[in-house]
N, C-alpha and C positions, 0 to 999 in steps of 0.2 A: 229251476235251480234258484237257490236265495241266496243274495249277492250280503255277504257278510263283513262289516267295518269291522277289525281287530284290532283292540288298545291295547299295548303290553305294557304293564308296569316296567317293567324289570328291564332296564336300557343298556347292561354293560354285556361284552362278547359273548361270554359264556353265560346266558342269565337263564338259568332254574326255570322258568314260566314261560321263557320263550322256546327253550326244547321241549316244554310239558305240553305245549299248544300247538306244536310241529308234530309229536306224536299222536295227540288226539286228532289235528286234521287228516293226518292219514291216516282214519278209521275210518271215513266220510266216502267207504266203498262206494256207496248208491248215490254220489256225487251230488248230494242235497244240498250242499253248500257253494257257493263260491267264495272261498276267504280271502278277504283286500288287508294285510297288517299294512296300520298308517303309523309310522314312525314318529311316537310321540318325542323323540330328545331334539328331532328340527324345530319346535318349537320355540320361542322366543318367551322371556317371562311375559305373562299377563302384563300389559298396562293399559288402563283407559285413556294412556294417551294418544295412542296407538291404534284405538279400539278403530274410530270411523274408515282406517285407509288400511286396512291390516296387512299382514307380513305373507309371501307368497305361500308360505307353508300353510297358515291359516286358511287361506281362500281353498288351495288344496284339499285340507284337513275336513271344509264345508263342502265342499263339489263330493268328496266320496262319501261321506256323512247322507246328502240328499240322494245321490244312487243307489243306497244299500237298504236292503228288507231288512236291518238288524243289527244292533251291537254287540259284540262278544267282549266282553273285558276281562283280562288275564292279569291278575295283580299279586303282585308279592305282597309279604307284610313286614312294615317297618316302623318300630315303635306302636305295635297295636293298629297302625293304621296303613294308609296309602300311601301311596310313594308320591312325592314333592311333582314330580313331571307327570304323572298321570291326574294328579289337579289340577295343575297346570292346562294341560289337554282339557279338561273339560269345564275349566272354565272359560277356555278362548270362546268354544262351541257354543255356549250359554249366552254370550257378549255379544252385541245388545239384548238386551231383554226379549225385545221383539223380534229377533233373529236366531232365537234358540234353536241350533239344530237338534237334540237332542228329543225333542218333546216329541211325546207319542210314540218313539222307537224302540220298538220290542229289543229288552235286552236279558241279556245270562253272562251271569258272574262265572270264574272259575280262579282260582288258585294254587302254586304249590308251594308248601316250606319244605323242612326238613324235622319241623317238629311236629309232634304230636297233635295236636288241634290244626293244623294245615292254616291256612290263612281266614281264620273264621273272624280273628278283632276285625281286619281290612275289609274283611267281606261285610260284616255289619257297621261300621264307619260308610263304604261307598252305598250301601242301601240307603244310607240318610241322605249322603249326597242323590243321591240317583232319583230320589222321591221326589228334591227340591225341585231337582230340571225337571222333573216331569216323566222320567223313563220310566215304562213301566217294566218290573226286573221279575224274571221266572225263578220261583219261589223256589221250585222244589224239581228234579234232587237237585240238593246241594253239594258243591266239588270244594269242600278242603282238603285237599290232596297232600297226602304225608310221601314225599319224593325217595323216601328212603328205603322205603316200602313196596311202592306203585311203580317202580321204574328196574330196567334192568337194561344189563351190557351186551354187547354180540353176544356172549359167552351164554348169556341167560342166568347170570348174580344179578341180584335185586342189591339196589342201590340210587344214588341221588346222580352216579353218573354215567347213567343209561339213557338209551338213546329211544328207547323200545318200553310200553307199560307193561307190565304184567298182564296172563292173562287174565284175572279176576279184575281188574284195573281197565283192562279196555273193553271189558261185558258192559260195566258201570257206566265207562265214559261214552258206549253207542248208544246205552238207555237217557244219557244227558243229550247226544245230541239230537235222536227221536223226539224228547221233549223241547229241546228249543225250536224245532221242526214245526211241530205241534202250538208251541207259544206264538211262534212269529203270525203261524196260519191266522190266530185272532184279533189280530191287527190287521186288515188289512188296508195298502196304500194309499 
């Protein structure tokens, strides 16, 4: 089983990415994963002031970073890009240079909106970030996931306030997780 770090953009109760990432891990039947979400809003802003003695969440943040076969990062899009806190997140990880936890660790983007192109600015914005740390990011498939769509209620209406993907929605989302399965396997530890 691959013990899997989960960064969720999206920090408030009810957040879009964070149900969209509860519904896809339970589709992880064949229990390939083990998913750890680290709460990126415990974080403290970035300072270099800061950096040498860091904040307990950080140390935190590093201790399940080093235990995990992988990164899963679920990001909303805000303004074409990533969310404030989930930069945030990854830049503590990257601080000091020679303490990047990030480098070398196999990762997979996923995202949902409610529009049409899903979160595909966010997603190519963190690819440049993700290049810089060093992560290497599983290209393909790619999850811009339109919530309005891919999602559906007890009832089974398709909608952004379902708790449940559609079935054509979680065909896709097993073939994503087979593939990050398969990404993680070429890296290994």
């Amino acid at each position: 089983m691959k013990k899997i770090m989960v960064l969720i953009g999206g920090v408030s109760a009810g957040s879009l990415n964070r149900r969209f990432f509860e519904a896809v891990a339970g589709l992880d039947a064949g229990h390939a994963f083990e998913f750890k979400v680290f709460d990126i809003a415990s974080l403290p802003f970035y300072s270099q002031d800061i950096e040498a003695t860091p904040p307990a969440g950080v140390v935190a943040m590093r201790k399940l970073a080093a235990a995990s076969d992988g990164v899963l990062i679920v990001t909303p899009e805000y303004n074409r890009s990533i969310p404030g806190v989930l930069k945030n997140a990854l830049d503590w990880g990257s601080r000091p240079p020679a303490q990047n936890i990030w480098a070398g660790k196999p990762t997979a983007i996923m995202g949902a909106t409610m529009g049409g192109v899903g979160t595909f600015g966010a997603q190519q914005h963190l690819r440049n970030i993700c290049s810089w740390l060093d992560m290497p990011v599983m290209n393909q498939p790619a999850v811009y996931f339109n919530a309005s769509t891919g999602m559906m209620n007890a009832a089974g209406v398709a909608g952004a306030d379902g708790d449940r993907l559609t079935e054509s929605s979680a065909n896709f989302m097993r073939r994503f997780l087979a593939a990050f399965e398969a990404w993680i396997a070429r890296f290994p530890k």
